[in-house]
C-alpha positions as CSV (number, residue, x, y, z in Angstrom):
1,X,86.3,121.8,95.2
2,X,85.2,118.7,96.9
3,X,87.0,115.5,97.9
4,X,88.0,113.4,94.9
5,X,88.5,110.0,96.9
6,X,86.2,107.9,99.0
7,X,88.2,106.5,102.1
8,X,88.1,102.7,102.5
9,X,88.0,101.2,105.8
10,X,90.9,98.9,106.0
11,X,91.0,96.4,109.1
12,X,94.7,95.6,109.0
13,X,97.0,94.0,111.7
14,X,100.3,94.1,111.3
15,X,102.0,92.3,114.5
16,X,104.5,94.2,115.2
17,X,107.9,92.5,116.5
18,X,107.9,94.3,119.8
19,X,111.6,93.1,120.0
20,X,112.5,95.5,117.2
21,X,110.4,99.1,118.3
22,X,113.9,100.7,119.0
23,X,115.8,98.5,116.3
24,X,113.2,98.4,113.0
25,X,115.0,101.3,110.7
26,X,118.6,100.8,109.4
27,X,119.1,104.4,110.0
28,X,119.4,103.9,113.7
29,X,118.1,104.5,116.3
30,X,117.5,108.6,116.1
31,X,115.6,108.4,112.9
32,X,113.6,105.3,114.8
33,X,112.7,107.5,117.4
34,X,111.7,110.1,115.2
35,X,108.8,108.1,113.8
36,X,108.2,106.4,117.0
37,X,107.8,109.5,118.7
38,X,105.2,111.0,116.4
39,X,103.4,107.2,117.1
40,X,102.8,108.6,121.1
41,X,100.3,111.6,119.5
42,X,98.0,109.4,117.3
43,X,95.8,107.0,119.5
44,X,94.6,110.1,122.0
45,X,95.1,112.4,118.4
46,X,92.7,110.3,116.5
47,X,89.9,109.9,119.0
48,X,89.9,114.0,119.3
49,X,89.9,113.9,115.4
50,X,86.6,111.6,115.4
51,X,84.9,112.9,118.5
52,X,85.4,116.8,116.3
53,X,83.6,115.9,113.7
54,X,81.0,113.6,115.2
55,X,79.7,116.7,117.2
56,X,78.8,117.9,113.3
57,X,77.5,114.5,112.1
58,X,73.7,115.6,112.0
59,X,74.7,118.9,110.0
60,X,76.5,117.2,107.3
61,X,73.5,117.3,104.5
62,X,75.5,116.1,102.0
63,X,75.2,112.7,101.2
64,X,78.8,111.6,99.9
65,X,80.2,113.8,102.4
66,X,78.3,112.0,105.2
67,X,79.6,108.4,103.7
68,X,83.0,109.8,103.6
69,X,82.7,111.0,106.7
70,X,81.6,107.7,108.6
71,X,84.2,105.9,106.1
72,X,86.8,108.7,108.0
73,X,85.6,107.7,111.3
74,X,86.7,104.1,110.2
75,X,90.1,104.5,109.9
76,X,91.0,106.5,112.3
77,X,88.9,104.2,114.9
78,X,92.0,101.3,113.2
79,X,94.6,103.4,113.4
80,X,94.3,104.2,116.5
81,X,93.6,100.6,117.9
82,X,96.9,99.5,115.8
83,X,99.3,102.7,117.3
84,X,98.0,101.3,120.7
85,X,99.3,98.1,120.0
86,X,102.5,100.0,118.3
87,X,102.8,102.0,121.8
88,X,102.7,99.2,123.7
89,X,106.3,97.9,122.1
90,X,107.3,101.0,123.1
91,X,106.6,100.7,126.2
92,X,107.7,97.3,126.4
93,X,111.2,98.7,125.3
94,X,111.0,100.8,128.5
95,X,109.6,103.9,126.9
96,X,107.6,106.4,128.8
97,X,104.5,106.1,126.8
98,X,102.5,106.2,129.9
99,X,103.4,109.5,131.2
100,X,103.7,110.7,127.3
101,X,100.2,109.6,126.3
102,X,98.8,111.5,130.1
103,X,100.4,114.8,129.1
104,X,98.4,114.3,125.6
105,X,95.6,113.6,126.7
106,X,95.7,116.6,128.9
107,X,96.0,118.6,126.2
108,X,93.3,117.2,124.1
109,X,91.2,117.5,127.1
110,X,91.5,121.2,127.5
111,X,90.9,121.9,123.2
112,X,87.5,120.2,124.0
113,X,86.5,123.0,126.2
114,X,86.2,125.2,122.9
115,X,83.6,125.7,121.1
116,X,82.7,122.8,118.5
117,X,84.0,124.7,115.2
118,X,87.0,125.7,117.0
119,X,87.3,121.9,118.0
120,X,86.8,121.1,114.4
121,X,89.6,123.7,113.0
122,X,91.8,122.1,114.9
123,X,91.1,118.4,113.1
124,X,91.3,120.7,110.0
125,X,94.8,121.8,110.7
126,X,96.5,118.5,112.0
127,X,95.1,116.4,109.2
128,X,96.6,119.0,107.1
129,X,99.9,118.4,109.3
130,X,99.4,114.8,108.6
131,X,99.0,114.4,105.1
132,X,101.9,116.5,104.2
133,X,104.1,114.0,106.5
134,X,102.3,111.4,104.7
135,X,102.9,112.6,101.4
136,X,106.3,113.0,101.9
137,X,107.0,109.5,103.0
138,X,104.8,107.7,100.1
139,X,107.1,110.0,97.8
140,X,110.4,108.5,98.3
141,X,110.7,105.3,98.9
142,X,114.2,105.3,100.2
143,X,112.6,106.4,103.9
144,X,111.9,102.8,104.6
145,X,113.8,101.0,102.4
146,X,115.4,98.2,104.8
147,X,113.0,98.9,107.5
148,X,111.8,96.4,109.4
149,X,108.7,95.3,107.0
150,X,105.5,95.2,109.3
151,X,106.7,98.9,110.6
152,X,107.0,99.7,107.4
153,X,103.8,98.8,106.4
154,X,102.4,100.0,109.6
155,X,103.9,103.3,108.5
156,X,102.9,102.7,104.3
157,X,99.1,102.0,105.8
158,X,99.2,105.1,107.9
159,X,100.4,107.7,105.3
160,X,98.3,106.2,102.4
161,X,94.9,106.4,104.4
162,X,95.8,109.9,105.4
163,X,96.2,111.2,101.8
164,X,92.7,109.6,101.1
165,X,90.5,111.0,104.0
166,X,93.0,114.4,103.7
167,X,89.6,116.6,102.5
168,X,87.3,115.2,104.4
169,X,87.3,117.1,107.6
170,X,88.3,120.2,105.6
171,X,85.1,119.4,103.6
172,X,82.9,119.0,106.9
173,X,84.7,122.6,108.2
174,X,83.4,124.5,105.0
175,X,80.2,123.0,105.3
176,X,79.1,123.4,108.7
177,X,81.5,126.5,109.6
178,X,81.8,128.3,106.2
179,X,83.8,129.8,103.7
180,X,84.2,133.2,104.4
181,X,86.5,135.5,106.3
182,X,85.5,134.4,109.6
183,X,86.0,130.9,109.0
184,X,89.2,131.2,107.0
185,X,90.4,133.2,109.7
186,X,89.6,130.4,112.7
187,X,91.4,127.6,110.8
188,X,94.6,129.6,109.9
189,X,94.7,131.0,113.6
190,X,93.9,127.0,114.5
191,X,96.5,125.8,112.2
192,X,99.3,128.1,114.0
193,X,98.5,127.5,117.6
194,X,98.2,123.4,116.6
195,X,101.1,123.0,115.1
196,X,103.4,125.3,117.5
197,X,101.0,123.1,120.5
198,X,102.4,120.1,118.5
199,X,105.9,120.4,117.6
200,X,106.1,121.9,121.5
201,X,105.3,119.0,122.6
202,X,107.0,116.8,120.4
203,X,110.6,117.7,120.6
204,X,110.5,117.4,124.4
205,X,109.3,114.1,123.7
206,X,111.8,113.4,121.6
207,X,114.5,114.3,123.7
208,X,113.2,111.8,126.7
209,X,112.8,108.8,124.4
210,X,115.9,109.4,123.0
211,X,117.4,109.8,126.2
212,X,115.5,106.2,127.6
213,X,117.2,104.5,125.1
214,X,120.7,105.4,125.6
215,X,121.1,108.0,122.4
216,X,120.8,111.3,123.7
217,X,124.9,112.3,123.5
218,X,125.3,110.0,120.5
219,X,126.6,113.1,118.3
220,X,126.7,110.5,114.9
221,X,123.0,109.6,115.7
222,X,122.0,113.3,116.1
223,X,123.9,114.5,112.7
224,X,121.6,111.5,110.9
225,X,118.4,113.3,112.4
226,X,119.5,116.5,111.5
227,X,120.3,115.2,107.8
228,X,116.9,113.1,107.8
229,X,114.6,116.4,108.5
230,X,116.7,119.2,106.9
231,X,119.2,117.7,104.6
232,X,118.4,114.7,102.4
233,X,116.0,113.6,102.9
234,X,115.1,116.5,104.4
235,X,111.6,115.2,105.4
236,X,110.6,118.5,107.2
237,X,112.0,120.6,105.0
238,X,110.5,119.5,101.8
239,X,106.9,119.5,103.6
240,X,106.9,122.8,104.0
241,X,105.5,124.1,100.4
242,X,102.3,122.5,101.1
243,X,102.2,123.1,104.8
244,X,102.3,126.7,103.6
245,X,99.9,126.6,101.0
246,X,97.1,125.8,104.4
247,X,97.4,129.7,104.9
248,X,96.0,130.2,101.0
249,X,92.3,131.7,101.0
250,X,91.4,129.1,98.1
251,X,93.0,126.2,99.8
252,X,91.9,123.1,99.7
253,X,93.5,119.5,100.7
254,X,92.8,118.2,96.8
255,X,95.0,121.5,95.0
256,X,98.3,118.7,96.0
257,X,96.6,115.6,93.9
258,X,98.9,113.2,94.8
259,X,96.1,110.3,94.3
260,X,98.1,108.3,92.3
261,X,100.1,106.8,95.4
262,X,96.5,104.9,96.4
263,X,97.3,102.6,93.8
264,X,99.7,101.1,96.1
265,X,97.2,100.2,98.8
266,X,96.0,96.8,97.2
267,X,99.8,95.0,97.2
268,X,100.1,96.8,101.0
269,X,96.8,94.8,102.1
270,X,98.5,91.5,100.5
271,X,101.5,91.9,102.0
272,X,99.5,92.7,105.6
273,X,97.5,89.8,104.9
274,X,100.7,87.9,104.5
275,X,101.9,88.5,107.7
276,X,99.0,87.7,109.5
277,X,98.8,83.9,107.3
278,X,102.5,83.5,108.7
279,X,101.6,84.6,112.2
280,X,98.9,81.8,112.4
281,X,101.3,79.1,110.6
282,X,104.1,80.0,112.5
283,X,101.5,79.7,116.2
C-alpha cells in the first residue's frame, strides 16, 4: 500500500493574538495548556522529522515518493516557522519556552547519534503519534468550537497537513529500510521508546506551564483536563485504537482513510487568507 494523497505546501500565516496564548479556548486555561504545551515539541520536532528523512533523499527511487517527499519537507519547514511564532506568545505570556525548547533539543540531539534508519523510525513513529492526534481533532468539531479563530485554524492547518503527509515517511522507511522482520521490529521498538521519551517529557512540561500561569492547584481546571483526555471528549482515549494498530505487521498509515477531512483545507486557506487581508487593513 502506498500513500493515496500528495501533500500541498501551504504558506499560511495566521497572526496569532499573542494577548490571547493563555486565554484562546473557552475551556480554560488547562485544556489551553494542553494544546499549547504539545506546541513546545514541534519547531525542534519538525526539523529532526526533515533532517531524518533528508539523510535518505538520494535513495528514494521512486518518483511520486520523492515529490511527496520534498512536498513533506514543505510543510513541516511552515509549520515549524509558524509554532515559532506560536512559541513566542508563549513566551511573551511568561512561559518557559526557552528552557522547554533547550531540554528538546537536547533530546533530539542525542537520537541523532543513531544510526540513520534508527533516526528515521523514529519520524515513523511520531508522525504516527501525530496524525492520530490530528485525526481526532478534525473528527469532532466541538474541540474548538469558540476557540479563539486564528488558534483554531493554526490548530485546523496543523492536523489537516498531518493526515496528508501521514504515509510518507512510513513510505520512505519501507523503502529504504525494508519490510521484513528486522525492520518491523526497529519501528515498533522506535515507536515504544518515542512515545514513552514523549509523553515523559510532556507531562512535566505540562505541569510547569500550568504552574507559570497560576492553574496548578485549580482542582475545577484539572477535573476539565481529566474529562477532555479520558472522558468526553476523551481525546487520548479515543486515539488509542489506531495508535495500537502501529504495532500491526501489515500496518500502514492509509488502513485509517480518513481523506475525506482534506476537503476542508480550501475554506481553511480562505479564512487564513482573511485574516492576513484584515491584518493589512487594520495596519
Amino acid at each position: 500500500m502506498t500513500s493515496l494523497i500528495d501533500p500541498i505546501r501551504r504558506n499560511l500565516k495566521f497572526g496569532l493574538p499573542k494577548d490571547k496564548a493563555l486565554s484562546w479556548n473557552p475551556s480554560g486555561l488547562h485544556v489551553a495548556q494542553f494544546y499549547n504545551t504539545l506546541s513546545i515539541f514541534f519547531p525542534a520536532g519538525e526539523r529532526f522529522f526533515i533532517q531524518s528523512v533528508r539523510n535518505y533523499r538520494n535513495e528514494i527511487t521512486d518518483e511520486k515518493l520523492k515529490a511527496q517527499v520534498s512536498a513533506f519537507i514543505g510543510q513541516e519547514g511552515f509549520h515549524t516557522r509558524e509554532h515559532e511564532e506560536y512559541n513566542d506568545a508563549l513566551a511573551q505570556a511568561g512561559m518557559p519556552i526557552e528552557e522547554l525548547d533547550k531540554l528538546v533539543v537536547i533530546v533530539l540531539d542525542t537520537v541523532k547519534k543513531l544510526p540513520p534508519a534508527a533516526q528515521l523510525s523514529v519520524t515513523v513513529a511520531l508522525e504516527h503519534l501525530t496524525a492520530v492526534l490530528g485525526d481526532t481533532l478534525l473528527r469532532d468539531d466541538d474541540l474548538l468550537e469558540g476557540a479563539d479563530p486564528h488558534f483554531a485554524a493554526i490548530w485546523q492547518w496543523h492536523a489537516l497537513e498531518e493526515t496528508e503527509h501521514k504515509a510518507v515517511c512510513f513510505d520512505a522507511y519501507e523503502q529504504v529500510v525494508g519490510t521484513g522482520v528486522s525492520a518491523y521490529a526497529l519501528r515498533v521498538f522506535a515507536f515504544s521508546m518515542a512515545n514513552i521519551i514523549f509523553w515523559s517529557l510532556y507531562a512535566p512540561f505540562y505541569v510547569r506551564m500550568l504552574s507559570r500561569s497560576g492553574g496548578l492547584f485549580n482542582l475545577k481546571g484539572w477535573g476539565k483536563l481529566a474529562n477532555f483526555v479520558a472522558g468526553k471528549p476523551g481525546v487520548l482515549r479515543r486515539i488509542a485504537p489506531e495508535w495500537l494498530d502501529f504495532f500491526r505487521p501489515g500496518f500502514h498509515p492509509w488502513m485509517h482513510d480518513n481523506k475525506h477531512y482534506l476537503e476542508r483545507a480550501d475554506a481553511l486557506v480562505k479564512e487564513v487568507k482573511g485574516f492576513q487581508i484584515k491584518a493589512v487593513e487594520a495596519a
